[in-house]
DRENRO-642572 format. One record per atom (N, C-alpha, C): atom name; x, y, z; residue in one letter. Coordinates in Angstrom, 1 decimal, always signed. Atoms other than C-alpha are relative to their C-alpha. Example, Ala and Ser with C-alpha at 12.3 -4.5 7.8 and 13.67 -1.06 7.14 Angstrom:
BEGIN
+-------+--------+--------+--------+--------+
| atome |     xx |     yy |     zz | residu |
+-------+--------+--------+--------+--------+
|     N |   +0.9 |   -1.2 |   +0.0 |      a |
|    CA |  +12.3 |   -4.5 |   +7.8 |      a |
|     C |   +0.9 |   +1.2 |   +0.0 |      a |
|     N |   -0.9 |   -1.1 |   +0.0 |      s |
|    CA |  +13.7 |   -1.1 |   +7.1 |      s |
|     C |   -0.8 |   +1.1 |   +0.8 |      s |
+-------+--------+--------+--------+--------+
% end
This chain:
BEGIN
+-------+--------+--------+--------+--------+
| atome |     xx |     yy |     zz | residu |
+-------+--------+--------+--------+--------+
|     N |   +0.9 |   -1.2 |   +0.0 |      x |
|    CA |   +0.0 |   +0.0 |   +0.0 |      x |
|     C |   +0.9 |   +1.2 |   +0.0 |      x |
|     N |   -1.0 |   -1.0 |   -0.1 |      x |
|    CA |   +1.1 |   +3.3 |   -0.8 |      x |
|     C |   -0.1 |   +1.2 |   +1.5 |      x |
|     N |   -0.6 |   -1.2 |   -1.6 |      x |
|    CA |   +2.8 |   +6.3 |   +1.7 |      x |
|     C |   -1.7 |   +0.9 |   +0.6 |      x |
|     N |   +0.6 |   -1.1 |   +0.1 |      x |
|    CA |   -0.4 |   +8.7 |   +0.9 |      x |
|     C |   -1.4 |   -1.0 |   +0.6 |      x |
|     N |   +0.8 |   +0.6 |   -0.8 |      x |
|    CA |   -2.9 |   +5.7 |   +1.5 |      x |
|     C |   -0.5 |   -0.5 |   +1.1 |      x |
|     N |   -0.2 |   +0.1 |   -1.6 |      x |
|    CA |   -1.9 |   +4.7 |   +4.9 |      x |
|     C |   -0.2 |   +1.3 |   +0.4 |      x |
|     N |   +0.5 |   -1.2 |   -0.7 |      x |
|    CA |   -1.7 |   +8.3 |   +5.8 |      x |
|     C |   -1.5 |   +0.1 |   +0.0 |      x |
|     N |   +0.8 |   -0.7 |   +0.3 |      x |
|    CA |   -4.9 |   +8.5 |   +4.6 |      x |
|     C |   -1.2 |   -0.7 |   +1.1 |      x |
|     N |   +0.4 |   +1.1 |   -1.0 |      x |
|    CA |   -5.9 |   +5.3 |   +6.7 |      x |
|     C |   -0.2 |   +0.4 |   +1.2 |      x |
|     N |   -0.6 |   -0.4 |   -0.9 |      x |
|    CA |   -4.5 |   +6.4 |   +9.4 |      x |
|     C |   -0.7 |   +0.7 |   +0.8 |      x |
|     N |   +0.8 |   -1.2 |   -0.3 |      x |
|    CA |   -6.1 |   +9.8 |   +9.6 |      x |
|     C |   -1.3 |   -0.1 |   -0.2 |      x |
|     N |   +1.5 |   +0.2 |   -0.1 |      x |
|    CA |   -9.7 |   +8.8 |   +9.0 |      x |
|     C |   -0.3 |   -1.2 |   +0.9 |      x |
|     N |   +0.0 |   +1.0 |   -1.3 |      x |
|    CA |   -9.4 |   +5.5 |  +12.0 |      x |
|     C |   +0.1 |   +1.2 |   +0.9 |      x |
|     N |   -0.3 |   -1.6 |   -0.8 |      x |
|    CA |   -8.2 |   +8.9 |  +14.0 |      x |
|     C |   -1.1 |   +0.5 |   +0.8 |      x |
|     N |   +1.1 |   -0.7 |   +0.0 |      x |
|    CA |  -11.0 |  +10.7 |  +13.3 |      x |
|     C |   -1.5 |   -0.4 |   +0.2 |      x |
|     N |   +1.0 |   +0.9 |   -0.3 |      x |
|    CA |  -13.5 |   +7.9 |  +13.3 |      x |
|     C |   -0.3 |   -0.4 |   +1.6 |      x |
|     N |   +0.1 |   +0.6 |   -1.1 |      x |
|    CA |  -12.4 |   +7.0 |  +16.5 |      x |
|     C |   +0.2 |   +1.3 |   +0.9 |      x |
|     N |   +0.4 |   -1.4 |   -0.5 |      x |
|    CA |  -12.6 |  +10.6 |  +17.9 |      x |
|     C |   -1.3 |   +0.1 |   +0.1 |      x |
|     N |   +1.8 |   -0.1 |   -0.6 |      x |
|    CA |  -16.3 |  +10.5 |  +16.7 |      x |
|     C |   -0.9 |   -0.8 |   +1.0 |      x |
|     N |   +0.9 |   +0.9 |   -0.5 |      x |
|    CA |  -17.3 |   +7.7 |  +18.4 |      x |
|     C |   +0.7 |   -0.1 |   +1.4 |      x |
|     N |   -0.5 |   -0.9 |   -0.8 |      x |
|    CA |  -15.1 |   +8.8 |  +21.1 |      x |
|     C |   -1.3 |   +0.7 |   +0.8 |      x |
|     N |   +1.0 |   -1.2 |   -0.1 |      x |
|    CA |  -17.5 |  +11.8 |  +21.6 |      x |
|     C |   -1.1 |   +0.0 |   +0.3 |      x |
|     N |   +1.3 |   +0.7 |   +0.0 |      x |
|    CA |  -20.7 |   +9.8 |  +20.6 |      x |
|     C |   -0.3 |   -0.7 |   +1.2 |      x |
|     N |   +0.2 |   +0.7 |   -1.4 |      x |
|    CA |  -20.2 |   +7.5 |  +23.7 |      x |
|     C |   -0.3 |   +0.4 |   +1.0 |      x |
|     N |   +0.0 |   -0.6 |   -1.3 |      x |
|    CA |  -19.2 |   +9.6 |  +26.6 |      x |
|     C |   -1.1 |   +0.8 |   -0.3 |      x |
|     N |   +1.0 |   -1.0 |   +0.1 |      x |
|    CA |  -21.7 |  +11.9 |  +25.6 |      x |
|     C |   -1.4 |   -1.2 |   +0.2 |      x |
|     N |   +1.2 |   +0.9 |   -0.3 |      x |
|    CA |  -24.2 |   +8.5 |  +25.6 |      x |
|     C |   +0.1 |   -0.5 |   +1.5 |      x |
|     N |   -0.7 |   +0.2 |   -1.6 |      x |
|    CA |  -22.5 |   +7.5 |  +28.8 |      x |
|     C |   -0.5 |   +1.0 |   +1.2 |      x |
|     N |   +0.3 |   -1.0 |   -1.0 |      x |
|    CA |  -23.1 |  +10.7 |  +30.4 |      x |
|     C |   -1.8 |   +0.5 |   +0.2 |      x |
|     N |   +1.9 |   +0.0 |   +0.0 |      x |
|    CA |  -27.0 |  +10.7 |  +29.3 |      x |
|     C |   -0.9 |   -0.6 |   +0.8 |      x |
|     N |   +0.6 |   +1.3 |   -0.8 |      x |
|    CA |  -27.7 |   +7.3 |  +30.6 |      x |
|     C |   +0.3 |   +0.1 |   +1.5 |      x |
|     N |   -0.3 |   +0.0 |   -1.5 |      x |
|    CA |  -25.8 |   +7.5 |  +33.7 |      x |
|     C |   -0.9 |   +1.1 |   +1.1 |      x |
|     N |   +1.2 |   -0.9 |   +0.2 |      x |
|    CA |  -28.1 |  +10.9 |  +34.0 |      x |
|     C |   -1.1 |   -0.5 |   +1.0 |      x |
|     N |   +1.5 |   +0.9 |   -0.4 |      x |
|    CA |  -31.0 |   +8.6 |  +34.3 |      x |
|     C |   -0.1 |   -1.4 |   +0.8 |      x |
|     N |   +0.2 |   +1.3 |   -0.7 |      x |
|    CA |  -30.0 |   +5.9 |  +36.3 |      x |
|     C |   -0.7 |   +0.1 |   +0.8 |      x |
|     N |   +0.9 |   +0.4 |   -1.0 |      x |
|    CA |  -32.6 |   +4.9 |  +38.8 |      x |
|     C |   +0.1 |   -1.4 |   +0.7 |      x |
|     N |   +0.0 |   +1.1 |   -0.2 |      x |
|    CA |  -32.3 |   +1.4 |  +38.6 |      x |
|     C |   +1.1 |   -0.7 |   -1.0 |      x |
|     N |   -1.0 |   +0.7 |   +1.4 |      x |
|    CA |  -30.0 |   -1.3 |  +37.0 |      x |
|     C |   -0.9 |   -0.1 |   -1.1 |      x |
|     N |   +0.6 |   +0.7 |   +1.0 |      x |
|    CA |  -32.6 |   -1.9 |  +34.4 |      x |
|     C |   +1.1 |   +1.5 |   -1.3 |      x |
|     N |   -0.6 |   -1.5 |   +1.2 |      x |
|    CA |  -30.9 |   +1.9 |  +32.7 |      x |
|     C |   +1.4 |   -0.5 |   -0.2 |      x |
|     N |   -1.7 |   +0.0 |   -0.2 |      x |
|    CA |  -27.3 |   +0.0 |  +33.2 |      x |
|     C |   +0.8 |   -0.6 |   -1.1 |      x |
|     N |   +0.1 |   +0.6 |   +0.7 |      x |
|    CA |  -27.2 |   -1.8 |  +30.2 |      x |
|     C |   +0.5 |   +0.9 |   -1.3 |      x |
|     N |   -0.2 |   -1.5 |   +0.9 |      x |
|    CA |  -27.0 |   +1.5 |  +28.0 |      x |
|     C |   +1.9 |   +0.5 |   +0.0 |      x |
|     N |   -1.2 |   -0.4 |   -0.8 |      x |
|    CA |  -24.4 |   +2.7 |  +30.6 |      x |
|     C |   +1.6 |   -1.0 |   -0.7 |      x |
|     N |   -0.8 |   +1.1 |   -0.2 |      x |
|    CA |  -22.1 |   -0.6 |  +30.1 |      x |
|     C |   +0.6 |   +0.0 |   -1.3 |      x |
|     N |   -0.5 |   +0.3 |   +1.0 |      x |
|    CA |  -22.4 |   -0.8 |  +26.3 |      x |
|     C |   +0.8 |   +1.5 |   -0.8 |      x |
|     N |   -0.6 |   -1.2 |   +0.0 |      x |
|    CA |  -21.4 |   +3.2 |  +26.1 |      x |
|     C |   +1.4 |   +0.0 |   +0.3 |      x |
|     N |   -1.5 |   -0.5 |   -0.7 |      x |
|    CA |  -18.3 |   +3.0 |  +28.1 |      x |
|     C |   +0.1 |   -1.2 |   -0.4 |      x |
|     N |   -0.9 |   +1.3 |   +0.9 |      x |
|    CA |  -17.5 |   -0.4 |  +26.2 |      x |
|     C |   +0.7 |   +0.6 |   -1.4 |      x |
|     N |   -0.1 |   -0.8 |   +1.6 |      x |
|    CA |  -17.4 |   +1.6 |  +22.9 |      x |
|     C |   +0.7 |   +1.5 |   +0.3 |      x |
|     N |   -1.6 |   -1.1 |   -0.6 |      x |
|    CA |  -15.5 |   +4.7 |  +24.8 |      x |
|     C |   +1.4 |   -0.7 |   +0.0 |      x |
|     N |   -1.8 |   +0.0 |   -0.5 |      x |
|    CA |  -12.6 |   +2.7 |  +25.9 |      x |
|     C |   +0.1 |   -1.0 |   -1.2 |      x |
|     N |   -0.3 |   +0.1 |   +1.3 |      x |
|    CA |  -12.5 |   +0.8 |  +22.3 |      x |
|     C |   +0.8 |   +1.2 |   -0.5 |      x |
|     N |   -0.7 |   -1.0 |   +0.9 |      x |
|    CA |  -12.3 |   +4.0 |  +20.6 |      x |
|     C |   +1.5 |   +0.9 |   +1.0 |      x |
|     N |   -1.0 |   -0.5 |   -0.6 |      x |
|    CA |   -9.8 |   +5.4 |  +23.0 |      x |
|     C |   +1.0 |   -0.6 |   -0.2 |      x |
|     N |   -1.2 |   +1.0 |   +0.3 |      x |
|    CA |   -7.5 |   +2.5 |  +22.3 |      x |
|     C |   +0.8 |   +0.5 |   -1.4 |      x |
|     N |   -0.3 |   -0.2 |   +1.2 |      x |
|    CA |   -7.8 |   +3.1 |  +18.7 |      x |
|     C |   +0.4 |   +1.8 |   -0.2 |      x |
|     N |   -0.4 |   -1.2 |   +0.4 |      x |
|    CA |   -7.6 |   +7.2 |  +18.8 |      x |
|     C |   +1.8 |   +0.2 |   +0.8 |      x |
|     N |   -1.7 |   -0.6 |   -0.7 |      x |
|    CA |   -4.2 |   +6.7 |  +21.3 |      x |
|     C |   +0.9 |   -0.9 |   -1.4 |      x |
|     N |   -1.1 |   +0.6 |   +0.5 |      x |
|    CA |   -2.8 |   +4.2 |  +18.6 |      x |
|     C |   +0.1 |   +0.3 |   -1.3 |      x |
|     N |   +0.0 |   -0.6 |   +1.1 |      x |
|    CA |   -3.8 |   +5.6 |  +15.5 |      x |
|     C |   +0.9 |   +1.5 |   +0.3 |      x |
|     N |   -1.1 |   -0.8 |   +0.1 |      x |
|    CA |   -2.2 |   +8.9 |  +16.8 |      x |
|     C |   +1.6 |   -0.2 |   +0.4 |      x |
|     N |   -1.5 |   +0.5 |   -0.5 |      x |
|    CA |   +1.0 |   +7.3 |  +18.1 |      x |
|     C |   +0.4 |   -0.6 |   -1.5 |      x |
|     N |   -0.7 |   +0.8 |   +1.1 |      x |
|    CA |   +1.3 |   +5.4 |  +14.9 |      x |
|     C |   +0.1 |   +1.2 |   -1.2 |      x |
|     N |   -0.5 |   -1.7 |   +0.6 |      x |
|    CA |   +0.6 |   +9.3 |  +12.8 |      x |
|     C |   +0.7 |   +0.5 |   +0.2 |      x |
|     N |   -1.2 |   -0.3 |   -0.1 |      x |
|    CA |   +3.1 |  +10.5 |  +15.0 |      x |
|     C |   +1.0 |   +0.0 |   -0.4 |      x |
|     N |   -1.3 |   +0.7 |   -0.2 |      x |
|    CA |   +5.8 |   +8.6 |  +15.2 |      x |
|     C |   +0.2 |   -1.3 |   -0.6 |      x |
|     N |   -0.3 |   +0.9 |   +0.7 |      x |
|    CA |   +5.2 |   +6.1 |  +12.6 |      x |
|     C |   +0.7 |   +0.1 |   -1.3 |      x |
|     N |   -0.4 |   -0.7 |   +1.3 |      x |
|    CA |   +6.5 |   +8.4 |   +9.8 |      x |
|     C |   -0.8 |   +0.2 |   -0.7 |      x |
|     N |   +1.5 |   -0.3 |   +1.0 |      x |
|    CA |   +3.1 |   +8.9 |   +8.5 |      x |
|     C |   -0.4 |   +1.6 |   -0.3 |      x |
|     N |   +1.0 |   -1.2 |   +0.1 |      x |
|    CA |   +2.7 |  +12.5 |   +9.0 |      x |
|     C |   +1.3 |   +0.8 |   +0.0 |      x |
|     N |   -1.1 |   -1.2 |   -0.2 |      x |
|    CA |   +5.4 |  +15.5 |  +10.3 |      x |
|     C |   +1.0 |   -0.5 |   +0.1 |      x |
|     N |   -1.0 |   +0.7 |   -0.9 |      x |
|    CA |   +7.5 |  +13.5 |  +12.4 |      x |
|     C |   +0.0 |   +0.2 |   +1.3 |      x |
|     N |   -0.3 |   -0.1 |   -1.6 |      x |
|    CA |   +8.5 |  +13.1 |  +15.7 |      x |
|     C |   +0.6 |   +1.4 |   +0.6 |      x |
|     N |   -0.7 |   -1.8 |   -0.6 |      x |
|    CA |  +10.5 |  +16.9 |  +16.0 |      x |
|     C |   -1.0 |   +0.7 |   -0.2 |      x |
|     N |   +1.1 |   -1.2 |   -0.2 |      x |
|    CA |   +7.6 |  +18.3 |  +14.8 |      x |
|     C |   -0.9 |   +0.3 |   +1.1 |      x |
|     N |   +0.9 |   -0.3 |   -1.0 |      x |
|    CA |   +5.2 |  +17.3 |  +17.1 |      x |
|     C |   +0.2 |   +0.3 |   +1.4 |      x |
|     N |   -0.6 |   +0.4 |   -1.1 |      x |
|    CA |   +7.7 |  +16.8 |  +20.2 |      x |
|     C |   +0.5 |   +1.9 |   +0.3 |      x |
|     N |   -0.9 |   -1.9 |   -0.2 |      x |
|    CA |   +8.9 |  +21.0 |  +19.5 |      x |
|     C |   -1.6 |   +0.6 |   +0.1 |      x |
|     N |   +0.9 |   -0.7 |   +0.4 |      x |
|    CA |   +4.9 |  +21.7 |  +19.1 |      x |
|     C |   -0.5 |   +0.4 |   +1.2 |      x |
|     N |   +1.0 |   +0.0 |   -1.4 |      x |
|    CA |   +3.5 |  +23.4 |  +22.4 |      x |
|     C |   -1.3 |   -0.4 |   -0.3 |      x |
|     N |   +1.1 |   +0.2 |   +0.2 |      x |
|    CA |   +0.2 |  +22.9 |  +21.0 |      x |
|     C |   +0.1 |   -1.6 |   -0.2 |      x |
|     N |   +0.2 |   +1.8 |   -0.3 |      x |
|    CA |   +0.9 |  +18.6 |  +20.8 |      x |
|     C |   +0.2 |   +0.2 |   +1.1 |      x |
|     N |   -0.1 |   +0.4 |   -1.6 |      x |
|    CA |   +2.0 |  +18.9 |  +24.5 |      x |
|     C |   -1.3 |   +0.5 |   +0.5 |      x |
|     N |   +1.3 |   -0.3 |   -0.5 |      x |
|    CA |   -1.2 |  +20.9 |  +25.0 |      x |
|     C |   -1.1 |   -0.9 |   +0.2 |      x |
|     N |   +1.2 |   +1.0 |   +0.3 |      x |
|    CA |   -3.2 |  +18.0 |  +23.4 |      x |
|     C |   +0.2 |   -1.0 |   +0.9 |      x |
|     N |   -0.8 |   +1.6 |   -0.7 |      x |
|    CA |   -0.9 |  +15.3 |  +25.3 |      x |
|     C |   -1.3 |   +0.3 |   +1.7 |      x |
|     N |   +0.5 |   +0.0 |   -1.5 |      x |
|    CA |   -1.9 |  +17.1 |  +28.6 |      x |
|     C |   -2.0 |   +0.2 |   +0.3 |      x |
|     N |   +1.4 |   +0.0 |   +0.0 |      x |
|    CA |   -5.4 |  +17.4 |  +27.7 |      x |
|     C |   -0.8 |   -1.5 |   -0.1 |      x |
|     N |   +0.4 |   +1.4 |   +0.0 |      x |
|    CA |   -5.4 |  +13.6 |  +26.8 |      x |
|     C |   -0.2 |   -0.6 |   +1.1 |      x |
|     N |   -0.2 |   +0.2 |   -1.4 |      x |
|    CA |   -3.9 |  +13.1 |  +30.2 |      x |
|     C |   -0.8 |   +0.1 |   +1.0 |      x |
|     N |   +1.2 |   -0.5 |   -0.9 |      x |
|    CA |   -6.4 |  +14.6 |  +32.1 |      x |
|     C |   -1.3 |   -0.7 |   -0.6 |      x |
|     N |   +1.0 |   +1.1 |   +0.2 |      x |
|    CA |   -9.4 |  +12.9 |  +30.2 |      x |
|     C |   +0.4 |   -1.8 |   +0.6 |      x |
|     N |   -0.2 |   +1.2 |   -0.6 |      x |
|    CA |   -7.6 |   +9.8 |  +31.3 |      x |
|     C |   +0.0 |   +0.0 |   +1.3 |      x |
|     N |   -0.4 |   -0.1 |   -1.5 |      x |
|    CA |   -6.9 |  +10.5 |  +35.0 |      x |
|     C |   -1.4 |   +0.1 |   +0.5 |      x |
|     N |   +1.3 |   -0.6 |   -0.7 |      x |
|    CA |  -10.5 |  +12.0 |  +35.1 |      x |
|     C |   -0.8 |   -1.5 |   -0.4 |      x |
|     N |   +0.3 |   +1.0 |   +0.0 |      x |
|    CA |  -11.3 |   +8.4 |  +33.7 |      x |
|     C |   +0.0 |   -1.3 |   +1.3 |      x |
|     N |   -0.2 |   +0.7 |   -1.0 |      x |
|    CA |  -10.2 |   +6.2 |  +36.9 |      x |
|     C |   -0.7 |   -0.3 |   +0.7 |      x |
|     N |   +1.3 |   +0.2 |   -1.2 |      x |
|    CA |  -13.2 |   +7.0 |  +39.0 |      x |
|     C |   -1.0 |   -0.8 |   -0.6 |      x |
|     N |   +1.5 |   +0.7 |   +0.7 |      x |
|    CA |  -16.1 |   +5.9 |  +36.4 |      x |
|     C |   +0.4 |   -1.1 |   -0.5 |      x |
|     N |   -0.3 |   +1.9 |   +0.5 |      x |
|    CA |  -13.7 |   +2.6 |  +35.1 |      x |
|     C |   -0.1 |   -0.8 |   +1.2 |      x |
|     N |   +0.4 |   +0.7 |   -0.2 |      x |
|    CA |  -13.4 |   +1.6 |  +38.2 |      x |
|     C |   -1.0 |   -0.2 |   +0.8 |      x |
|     N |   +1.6 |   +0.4 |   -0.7 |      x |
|    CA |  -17.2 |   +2.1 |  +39.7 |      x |
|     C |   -0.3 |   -0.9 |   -1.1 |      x |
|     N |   +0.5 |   +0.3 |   +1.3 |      x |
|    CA |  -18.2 |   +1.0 |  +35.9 |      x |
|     C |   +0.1 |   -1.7 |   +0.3 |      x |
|     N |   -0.7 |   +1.6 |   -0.2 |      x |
|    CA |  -16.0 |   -2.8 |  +36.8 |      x |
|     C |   -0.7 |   -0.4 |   +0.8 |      x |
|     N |   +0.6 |   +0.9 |   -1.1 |      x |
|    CA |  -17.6 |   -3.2 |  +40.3 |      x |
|     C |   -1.1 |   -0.5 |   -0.4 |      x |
|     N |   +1.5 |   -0.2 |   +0.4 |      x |
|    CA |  -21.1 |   -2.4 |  +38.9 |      x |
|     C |   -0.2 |   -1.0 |   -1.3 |      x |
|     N |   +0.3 |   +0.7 |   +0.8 |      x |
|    CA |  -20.3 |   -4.6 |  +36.2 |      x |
|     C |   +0.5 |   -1.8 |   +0.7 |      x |
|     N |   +0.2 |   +0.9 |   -0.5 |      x |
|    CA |  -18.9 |   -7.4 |  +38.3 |      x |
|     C |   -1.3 |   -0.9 |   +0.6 |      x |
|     N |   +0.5 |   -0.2 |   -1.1 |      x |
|    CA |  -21.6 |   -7.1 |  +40.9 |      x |
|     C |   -1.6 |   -0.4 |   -1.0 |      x |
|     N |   +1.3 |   +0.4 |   +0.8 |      x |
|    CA |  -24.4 |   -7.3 |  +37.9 |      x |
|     C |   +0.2 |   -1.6 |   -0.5 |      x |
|     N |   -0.1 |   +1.8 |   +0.2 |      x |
|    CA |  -22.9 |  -10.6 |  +36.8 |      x |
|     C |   +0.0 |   -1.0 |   +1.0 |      x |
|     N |   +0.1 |   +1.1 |   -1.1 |      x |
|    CA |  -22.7 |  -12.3 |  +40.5 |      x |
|     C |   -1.6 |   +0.6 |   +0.3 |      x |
|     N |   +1.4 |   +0.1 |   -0.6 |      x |
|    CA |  -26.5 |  -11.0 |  +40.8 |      x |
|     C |   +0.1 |   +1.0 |   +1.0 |      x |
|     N |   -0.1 |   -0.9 |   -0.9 |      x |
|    CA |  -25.2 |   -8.3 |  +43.4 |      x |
|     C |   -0.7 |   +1.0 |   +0.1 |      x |
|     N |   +0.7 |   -1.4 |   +0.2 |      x |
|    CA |  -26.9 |   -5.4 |  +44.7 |      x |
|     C |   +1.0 |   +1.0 |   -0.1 |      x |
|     N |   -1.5 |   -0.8 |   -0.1 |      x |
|    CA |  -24.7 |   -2.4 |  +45.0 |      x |
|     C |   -0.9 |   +1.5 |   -0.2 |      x |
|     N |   +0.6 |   -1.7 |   -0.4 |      x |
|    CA |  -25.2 |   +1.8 |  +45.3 |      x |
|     C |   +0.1 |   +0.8 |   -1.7 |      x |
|     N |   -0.3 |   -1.1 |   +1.7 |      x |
|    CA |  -26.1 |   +3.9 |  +41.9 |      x |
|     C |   +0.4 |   +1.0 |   +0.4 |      x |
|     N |   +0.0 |   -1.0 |   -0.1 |      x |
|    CA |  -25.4 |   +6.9 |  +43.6 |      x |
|     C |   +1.1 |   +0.4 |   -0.7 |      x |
|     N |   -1.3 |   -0.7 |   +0.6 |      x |
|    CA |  -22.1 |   +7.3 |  +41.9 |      x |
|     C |   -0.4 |   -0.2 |   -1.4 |      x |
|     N |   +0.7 |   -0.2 |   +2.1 |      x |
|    CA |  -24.1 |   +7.4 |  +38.2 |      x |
|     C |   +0.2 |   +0.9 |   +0.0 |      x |
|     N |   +0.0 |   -1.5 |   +0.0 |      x |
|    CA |  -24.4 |  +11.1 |  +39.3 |      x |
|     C |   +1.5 |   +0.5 |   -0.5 |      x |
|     N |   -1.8 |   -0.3 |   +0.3 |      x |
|    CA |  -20.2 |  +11.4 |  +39.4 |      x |
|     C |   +0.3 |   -0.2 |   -1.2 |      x |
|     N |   -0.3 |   +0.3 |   +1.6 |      x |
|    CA |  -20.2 |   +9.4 |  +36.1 |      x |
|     C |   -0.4 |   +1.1 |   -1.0 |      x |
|     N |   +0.5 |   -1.0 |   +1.3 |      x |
|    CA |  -22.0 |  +11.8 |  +34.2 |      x |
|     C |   +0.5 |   +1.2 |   +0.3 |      x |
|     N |   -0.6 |   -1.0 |   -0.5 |      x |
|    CA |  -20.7 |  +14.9 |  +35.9 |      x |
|     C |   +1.7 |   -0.1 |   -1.0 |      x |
|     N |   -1.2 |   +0.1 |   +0.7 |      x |
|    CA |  -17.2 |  +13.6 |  +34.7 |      x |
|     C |   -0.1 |   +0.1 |   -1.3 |      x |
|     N |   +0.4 |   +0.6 |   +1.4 |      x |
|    CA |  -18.2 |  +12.5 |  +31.3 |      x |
|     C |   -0.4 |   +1.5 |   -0.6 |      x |
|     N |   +0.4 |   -1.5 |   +0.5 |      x |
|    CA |  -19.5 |  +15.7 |  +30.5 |      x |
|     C |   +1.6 |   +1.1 |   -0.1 |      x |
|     N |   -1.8 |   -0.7 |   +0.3 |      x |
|    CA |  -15.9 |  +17.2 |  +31.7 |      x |
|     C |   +0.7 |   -0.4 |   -1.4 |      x |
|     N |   -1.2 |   +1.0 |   +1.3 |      x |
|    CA |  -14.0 |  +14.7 |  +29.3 |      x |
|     C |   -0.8 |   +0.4 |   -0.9 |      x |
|     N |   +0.6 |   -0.6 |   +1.2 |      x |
|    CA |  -16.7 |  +16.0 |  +26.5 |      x |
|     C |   +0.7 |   +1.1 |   -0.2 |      x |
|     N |   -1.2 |   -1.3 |   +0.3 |      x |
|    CA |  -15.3 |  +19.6 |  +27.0 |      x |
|     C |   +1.4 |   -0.2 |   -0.6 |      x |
|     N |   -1.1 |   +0.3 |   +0.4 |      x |
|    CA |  -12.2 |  +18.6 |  +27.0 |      x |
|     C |   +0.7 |   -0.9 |   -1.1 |      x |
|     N |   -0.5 |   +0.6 |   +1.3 |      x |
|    CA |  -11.9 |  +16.1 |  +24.2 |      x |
|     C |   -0.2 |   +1.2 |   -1.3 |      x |
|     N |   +0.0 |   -0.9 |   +1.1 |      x |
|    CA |  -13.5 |  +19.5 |  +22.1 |      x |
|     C |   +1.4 |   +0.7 |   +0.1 |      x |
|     N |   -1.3 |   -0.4 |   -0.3 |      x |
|    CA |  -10.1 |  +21.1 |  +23.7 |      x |
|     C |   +0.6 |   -0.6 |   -0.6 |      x |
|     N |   -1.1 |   +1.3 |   +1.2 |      x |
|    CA |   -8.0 |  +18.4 |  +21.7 |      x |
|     C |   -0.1 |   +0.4 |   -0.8 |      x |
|     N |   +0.4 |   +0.2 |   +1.5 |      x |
|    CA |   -9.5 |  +19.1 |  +18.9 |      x |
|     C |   +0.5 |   +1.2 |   -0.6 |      x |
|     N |   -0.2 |   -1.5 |   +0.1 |      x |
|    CA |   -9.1 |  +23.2 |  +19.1 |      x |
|     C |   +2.4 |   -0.3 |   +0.4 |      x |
|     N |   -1.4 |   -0.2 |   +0.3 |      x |
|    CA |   -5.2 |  +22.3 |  +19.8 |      x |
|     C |   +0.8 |   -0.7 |   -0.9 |      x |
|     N |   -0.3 |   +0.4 |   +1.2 |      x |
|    CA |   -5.0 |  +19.7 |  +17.5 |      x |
|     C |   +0.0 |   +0.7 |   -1.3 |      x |
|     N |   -0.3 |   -0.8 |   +1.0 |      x |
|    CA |   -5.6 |  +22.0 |  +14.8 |      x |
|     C |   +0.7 |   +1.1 |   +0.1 |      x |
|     N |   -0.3 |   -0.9 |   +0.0 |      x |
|    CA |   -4.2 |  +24.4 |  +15.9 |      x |
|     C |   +1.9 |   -0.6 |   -0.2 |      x |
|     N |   -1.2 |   +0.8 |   +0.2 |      x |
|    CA |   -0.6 |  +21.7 |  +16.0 |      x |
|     C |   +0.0 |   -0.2 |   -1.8 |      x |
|     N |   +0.0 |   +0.5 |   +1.5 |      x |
|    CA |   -1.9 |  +20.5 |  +12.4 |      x |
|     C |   +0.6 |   +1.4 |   -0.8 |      x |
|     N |   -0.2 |   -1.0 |   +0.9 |      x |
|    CA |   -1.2 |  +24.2 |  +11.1 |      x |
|     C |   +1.6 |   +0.8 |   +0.5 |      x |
|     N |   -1.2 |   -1.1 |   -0.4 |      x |
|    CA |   +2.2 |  +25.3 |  +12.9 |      x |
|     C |   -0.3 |   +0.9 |   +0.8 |      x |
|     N |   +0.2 |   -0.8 |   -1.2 |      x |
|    CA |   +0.3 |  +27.6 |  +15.7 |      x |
|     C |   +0.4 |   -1.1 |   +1.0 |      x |
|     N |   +0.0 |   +0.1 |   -1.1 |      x |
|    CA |   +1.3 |  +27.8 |  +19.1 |      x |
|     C |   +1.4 |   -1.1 |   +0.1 |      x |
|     N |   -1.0 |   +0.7 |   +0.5 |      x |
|    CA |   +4.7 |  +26.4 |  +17.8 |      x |
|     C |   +1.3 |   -0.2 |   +1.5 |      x |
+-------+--------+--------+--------+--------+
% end
């Protein structure tokens, strides 16, 4: 396959996986919303299954744009304040991740042994999820702003 096709590959898994990215947590943060009972948890479960998919694929698809020789290179992005801006903005959607993966695990253990257990942390989930929405639009506002040479 050629140089221009993989890039091209590359950059649309990226972006695919950015949308659906976006599309989740934002369905994630809806459902969680409305929890009342486990019967809403099912929504919850298959949302943040399809978040941390696309999260896999938007860290490896850009690691592989990076620094696979597909795109600028490694000095470009590594000299770009605006990639460290994105890095640290990734960072923070991840760290702000910890709390809702691992209530998300108990709640999903706890439904497969038949367990009862407390929704009140649905409220947290969606509160966060909504953060990590802002801030994945933040990514996006420094990623282009990296793609064009600002904030160099």
């Amino acid at each position: 396959m050629d140089h221009a096709s993989l890039r091209w590959i590359a950059g649309a898994a990226h972006l695919l996986a950015l949308l659906i990215a976006a599309a989740s947590i934002a369905v994630r943060a809806t459902a969680a919303r409305t929890v009342t009972d486990t019967s809403r948890l099912a929504v919850v479960f298959r949302a943040d299954s399809w978040w941390g998919a696309s999260a896999l694929l938007f860290i490896g698809t850009g690691l592989w744009r990076a620094f696979g020789g597909l795109e600028k290179g490694s000095a470009y992005y590594l000299g770009s304040t605006a990639f460290w801006v994105k890095m640290a903005l990734l960072l923070t959607i991840l760290a702000l991740e910890l709390r809702p993966m691992m209530t998300l695990v108990r709640w999903r253990v706890a439904t497969a042994r038949g367990e009862s257990f407390d929704l009140q942390p649905a409220g947290m989930i969606a509160r966060i999820s909504t953060i990590q929405l802002v801030l994945l639009g933040a990514m996006v506002l420094a990623a282009t702003a990296m793609a064009r040479g600002l904030l160099a």
